[in-house]
MARGUDREN-172576 format. One record per residue (C-alpha): residue number from 1; residue in three letters; x, y, z. Coordinates in Angstrom, 3 decimals, decimal comma. Last residue first. Layout:
N
SITE    nr   rest          u          v          w
SITE   NUM    ala          X          Y          Z
...
***
This chain:
105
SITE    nr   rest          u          v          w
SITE   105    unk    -40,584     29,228     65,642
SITE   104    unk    -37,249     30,325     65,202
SITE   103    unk    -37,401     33,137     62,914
SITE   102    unk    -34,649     35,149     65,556
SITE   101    unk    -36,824     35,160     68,373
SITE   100    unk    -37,410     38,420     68,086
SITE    99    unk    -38,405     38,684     64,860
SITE    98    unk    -41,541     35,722     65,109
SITE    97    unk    -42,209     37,807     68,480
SITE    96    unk    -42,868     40,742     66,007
SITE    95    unk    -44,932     39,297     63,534
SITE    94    unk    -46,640     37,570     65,581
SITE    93    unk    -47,626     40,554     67,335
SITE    92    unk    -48,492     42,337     63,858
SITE    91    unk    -50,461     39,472     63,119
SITE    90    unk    -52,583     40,176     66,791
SITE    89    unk    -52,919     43,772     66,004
SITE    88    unk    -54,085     43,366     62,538
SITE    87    unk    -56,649     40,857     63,066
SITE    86    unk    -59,369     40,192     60,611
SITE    85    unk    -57,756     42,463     57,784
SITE    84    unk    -54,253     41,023     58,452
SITE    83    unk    -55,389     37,384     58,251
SITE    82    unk    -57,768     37,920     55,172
SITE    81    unk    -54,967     39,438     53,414
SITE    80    unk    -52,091     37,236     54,139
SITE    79    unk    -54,957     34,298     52,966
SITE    78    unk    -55,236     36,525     49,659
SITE    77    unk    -51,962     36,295     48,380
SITE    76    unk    -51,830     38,081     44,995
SITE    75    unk    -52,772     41,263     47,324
SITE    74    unk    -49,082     41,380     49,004
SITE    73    unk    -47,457     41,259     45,767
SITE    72    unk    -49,023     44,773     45,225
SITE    71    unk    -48,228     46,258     48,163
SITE    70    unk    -44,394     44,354     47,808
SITE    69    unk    -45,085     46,664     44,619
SITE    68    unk    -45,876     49,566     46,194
SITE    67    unk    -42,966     50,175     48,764
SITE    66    unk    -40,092     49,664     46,604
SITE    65    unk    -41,280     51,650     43,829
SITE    64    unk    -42,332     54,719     46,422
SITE    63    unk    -38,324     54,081     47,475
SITE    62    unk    -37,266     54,051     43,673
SITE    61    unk    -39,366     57,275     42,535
SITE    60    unk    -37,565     58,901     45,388
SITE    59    unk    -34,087     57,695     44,580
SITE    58    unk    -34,776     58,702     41,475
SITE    57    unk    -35,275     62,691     42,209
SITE    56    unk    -32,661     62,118     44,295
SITE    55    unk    -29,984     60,501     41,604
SITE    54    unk    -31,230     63,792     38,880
SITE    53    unk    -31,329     66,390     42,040
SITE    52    unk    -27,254     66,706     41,882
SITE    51    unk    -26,908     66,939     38,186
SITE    50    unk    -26,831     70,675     37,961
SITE    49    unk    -25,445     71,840     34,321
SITE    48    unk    -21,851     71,473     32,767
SITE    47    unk    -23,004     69,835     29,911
SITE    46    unk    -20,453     66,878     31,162
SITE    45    unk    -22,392     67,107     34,173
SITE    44    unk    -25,657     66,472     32,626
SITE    43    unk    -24,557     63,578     30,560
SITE    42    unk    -22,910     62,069     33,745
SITE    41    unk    -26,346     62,317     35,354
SITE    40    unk    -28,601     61,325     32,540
SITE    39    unk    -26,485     58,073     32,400
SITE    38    unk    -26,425     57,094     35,759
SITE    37    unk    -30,100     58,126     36,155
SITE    36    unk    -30,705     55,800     33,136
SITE    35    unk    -28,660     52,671     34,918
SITE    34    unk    -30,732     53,454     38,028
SITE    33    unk    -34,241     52,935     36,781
SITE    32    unk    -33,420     50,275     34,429
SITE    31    unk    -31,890     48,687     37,593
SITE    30    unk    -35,011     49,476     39,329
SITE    29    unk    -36,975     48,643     36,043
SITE    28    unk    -35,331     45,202     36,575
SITE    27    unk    -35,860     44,461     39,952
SITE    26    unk    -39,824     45,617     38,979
SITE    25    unk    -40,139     42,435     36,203
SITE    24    unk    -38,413     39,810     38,410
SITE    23    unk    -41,113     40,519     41,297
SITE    22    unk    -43,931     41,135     39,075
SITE    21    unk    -43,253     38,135     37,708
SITE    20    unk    -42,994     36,028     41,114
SITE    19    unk    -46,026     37,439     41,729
SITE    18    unk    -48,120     36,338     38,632
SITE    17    unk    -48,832     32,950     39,825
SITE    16    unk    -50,325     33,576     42,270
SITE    15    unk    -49,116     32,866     46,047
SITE    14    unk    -51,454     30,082     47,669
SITE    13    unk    -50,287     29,972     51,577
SITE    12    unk    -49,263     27,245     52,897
SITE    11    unk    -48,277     27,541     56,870
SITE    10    unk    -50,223     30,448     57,971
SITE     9    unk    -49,018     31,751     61,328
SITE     8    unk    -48,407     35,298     61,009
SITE     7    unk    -44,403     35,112     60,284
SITE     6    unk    -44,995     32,003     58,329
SITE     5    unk    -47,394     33,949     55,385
SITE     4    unk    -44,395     37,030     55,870
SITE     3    unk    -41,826     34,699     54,826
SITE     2    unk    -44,336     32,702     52,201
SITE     1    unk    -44,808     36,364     50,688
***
């Protein structure tokens, strides 16, 4: 959150407190996540039925993970918020020179 606070030009922003919970809490349901797939899958093949759609099946429940919790962590930071909503061409022009010049500014 600080990353993408610099990347649109706010300095300090306040991150709560739960965020870096939430953080810590989801890496661990994605191993979770992927430990149980592991296990389902070899249990499936040794059964000798389809295992194929068991690691797709969580890969997608892993990518819509990965993309709703930063969501999430995003809202426990509600300068980003205010900044996007207010101007969301000019943050995401920020954003961009901020990665093209290498995170340099």
């Amino acid at each position: 959150m600080r990353l993408t606070a610099n990347m649109i030009g706010i300095d300090s922003p306040e991150v709560a407190p739960w965020v870096g919970t939430l953080g810590v809490v989801s890496g661990l349901a994605i191993l979770l996540l992927f430990a149980i797939t592991l296990l389902w899958s070899i249990q499936r093949m040794r059964a000798r039925k389809l295992a194929f759609w068991v690691p797709l099946a969580a890969g997608g429940i892993a990518v819509v993970l990965a993309l709703v919790i930063p969501m999430i962590a995003l809202a426990g930071t509600p300068e980003i918020m205010q900044q996007l909503e207010s101007d969301p061409s000019g943050s995401l022009d920020r954003m961009m020179q901020y990665l093209q010049s290498g995170g340099m500014e």
